[in-house]
N, C-alpha and C positions, 0 to 999 in steps of 0.2 A: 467515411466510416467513423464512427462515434469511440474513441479508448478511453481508458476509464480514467478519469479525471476526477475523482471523489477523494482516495489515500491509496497508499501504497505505505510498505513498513517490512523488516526483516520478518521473516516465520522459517516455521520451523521446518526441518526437511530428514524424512525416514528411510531409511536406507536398510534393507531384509535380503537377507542371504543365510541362509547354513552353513554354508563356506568361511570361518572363521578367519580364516587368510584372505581369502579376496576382501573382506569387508575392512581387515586392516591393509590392506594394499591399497584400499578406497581412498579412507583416510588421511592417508599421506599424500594424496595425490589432487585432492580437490580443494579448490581455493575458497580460505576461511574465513577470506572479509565481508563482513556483517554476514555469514550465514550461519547457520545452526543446523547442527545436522546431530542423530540419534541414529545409531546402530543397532539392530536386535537379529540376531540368530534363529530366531525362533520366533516363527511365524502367528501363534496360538497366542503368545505373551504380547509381541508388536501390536497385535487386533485390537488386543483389549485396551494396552498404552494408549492406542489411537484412536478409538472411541470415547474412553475418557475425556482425554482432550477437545471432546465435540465446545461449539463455542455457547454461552451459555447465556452470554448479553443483549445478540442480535440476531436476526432472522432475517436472513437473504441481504446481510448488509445495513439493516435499519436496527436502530437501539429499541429492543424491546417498549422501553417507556413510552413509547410515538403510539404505538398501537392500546395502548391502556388508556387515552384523553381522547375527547373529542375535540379537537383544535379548528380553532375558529381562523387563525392566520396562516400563515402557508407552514404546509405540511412538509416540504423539501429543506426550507431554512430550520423549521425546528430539530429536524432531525439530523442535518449536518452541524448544528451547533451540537448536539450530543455526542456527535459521533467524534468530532474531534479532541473531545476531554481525554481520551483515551493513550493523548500525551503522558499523562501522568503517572499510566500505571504500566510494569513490563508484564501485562499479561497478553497484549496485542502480541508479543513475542513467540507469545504459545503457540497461537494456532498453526495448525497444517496445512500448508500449502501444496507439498510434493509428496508422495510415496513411490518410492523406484524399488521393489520386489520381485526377486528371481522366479523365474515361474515352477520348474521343481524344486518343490520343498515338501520335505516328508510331513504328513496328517494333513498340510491344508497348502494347496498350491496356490501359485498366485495370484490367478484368475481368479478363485473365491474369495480369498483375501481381501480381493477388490473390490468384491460383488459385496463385501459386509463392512464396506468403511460405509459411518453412517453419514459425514459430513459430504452433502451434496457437490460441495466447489470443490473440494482437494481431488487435485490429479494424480491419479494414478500411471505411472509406467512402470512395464512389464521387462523385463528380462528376461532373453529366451535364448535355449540352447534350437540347435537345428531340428529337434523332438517337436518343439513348443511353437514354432512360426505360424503355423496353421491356425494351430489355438487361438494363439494372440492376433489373427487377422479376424479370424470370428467374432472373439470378444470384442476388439476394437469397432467393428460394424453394430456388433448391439449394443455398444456404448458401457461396454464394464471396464472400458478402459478407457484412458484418452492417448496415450502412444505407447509405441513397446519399441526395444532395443535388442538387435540380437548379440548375444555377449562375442564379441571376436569385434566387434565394432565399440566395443565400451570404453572407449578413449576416457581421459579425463578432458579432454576438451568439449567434446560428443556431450558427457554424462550433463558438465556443466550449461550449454548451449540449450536442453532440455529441460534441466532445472530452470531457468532462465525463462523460457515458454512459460515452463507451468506456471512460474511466480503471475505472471504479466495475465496469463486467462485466472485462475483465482483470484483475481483481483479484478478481473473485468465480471467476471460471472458472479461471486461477491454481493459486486455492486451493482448487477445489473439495474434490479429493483428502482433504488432510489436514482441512478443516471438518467432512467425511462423517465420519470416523475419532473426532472430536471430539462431535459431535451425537448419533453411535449409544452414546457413552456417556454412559448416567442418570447417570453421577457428576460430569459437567459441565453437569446441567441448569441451571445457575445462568446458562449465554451463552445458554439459550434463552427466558429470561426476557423478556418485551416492558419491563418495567422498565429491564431489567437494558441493554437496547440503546438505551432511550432518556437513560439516564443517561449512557452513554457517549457519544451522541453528541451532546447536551445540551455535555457537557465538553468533548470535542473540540474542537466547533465553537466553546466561547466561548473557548477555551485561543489562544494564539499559535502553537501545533505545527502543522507540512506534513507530517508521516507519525506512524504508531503502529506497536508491533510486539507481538504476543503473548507476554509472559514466560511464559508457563503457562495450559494451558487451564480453569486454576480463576478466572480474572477477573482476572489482572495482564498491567496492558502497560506498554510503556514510548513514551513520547512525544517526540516529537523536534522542536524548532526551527528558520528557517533555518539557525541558528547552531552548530547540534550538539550544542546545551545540548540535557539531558534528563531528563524528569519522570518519575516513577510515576504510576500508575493503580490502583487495587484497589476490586474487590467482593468481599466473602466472607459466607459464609453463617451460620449458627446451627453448622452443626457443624466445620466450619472454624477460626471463632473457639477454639470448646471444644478444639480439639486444640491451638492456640495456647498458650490461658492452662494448657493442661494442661502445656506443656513449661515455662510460665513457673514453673511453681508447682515443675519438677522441679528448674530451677536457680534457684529461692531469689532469682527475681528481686525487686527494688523494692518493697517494700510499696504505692509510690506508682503504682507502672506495674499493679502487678496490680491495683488496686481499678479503674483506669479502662479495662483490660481485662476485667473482670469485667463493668461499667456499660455498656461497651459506647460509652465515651466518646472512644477513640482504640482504632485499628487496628495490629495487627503486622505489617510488611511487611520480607521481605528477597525476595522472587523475581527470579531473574538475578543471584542471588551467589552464591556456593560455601560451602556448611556453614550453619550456624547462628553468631552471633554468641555472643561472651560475655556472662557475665552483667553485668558492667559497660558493658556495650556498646548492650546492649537500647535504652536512652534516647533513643538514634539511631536507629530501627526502628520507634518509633509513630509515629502520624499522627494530626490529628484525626480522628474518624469523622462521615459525613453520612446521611442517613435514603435510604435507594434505594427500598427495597419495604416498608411494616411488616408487612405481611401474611407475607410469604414470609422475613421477618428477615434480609432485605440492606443490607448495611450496608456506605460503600466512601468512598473517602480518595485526594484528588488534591493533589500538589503537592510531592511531595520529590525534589531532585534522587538520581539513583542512577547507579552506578557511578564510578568514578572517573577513567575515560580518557574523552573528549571524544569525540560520535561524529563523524561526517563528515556533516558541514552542506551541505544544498545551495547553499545563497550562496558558500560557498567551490568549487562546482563551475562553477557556471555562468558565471563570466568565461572559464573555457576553454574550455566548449563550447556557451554558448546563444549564438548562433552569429545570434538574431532581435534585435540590437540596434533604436536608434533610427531611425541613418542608411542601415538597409537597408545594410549591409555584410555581406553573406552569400554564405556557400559555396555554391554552385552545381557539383556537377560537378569539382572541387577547386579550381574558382577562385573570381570573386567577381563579383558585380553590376558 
């Protein structure tokens, strides 16, 4: 099965109730590392919040710009090199990933609610009293929803295990677009590798990063921090490598660089920079190399920092807008508890 290997990044998460007291009982109860979360009381105001926030740059996961050129080179690279500029700025933070809305709510219940979020990928769960089950199995069959929860079960474990879900299919459905455009090419069979995904998220997950972004659909991503600090990723293949030490060999790089390029003892990495380095420069460029696949000759290298400008750290977002502190001082509707 194919999971989305393109970006992943904190978003934002709406949380609708009337119930002014459950929503600060939420509050207090759900875990606020790298997440963002917005309260509203009122279901008519939440709608509109959340269509606003529709995303404005890309469509089905590809940078609008892709579709205004006729590109003559491949269309998957140009469009993940755009897509991952998106380090720089905290609007990637905005978008909506989850809405979890009660299903009675006076003027507009939650099922229609749902039926009028305009952004395609944001999952919807429903909250329902013993009234609303039914509802919510119908809707969920026609697809105006994607899970419901009935409240007596609204653990804060439960809520977050859901949120959780939703992030990981918003993020799969997203991206489905340009992952299909990626997958149909045998020349990037190297992401379809079950090695080759369990290496990555092996790393991932032991790394400190809260997002990754795809430099290239040949196995480089770039990792990202609270902090905005940012690592490399690479896996590369047998022929990969060979085009590597083939350019090393054309500028007369290092005796010393080419033999452990040859050995296959460190990796060359510049993906998400412009041009090739110098030859004095290479030095900077390898990595150690670790064993992915031996079979399949994957071979891949975690832990350089890259680029030069800092990206935009969610830690540095979220005192302005994660909005789910301690003392339940939350926006409601534009006021506060």
């Amino acid at each position: 099965m194919w999971l989305n290997l393109i970006r992943e990044f904190p978003t934002t998460h709406v949380l609708i109730d009337n119930e002014v007291n459950y929503l600060r009982g939420l509050s207090t109860i759900l875990p606020l590392h790298n997440k963002i979360f917005r309260y509203f009381s009122d279901a008519q105001e939440a709608l509109t919040w959340i269509n606003d926030k529709s995303f404005e740059d890309e469509k089905n996961g590809v940078p609008l710009a892709c579709f205004d050129k006729d590109f003559s080179s491949d269309f998957s690279q140009m469009c993940v090199e755009k897509l991952h500029k998106s380090v720089y700025s905290e609007k990637r933070f905005t978008g909506i990933s989850a809405v979890l809305v009660d299903y009675d709510m006076p003027g507009l219940n939650g099922i229609e609610l749902c039926r009028s979020i305009k952004n395609p990928h944001t999952q919807k769960i429903l909250l329902t009293g013993f009234l609303g089950e039914r509802e919510a199995r119908h809707a969920l069959n026609k697809g105006w929803i994607d899970m419901f929860l009935p409240k007596g079960e609204d653990s804060a474990q439960k809520i977050s295990e859901l949120i959780s879900d939703a992030d990981s299919n918003y993020f799969k459905n997203s991206n489905c677009i340009l992952s299909a455009m990626i997958v149909s090419d045998m020349r990037k069979r190297i992401l379809a590798s079950n090695r080759f995904m369990k290496f990555f998220k092996d790393v991932y997950t032991s790394s400190s990063s809260v997002e990754f972004h795809m430099l290239s659909p040949n196995g480089d991503y770039l990792f990202v921090d609270a902090k905005g600090m940012t690592t490399g990723f690479s896996v590369q293949d047998v022929n990969r490598r060979e085009e590597h030490l083939e350019l090393a060999r054309e500028l007369s790089v290092s005796g010393d660089i080419l033999t452990q390029l040859e050995t296959g003892q460190v990796l060359f990495c510049h993906a998400g920079e412009d041009g090739l380095p110098e030859r004095k420069h290479w030095k900077y460029y390898v990595f150690p190399a670790l064993m992915v696949d031996e079979s399949a000759g994957l071979i891949g290298t975690f832990g350089r920092e890259v680029f030069s400008d800092k990206a935009f750290g969610i830690s540095a977002f979220q005192p302005i807008f994660d909005e789910s502190i301690k003392d339940a001082v939350n926006f409601l509707n534009g006021g506060r508890f």
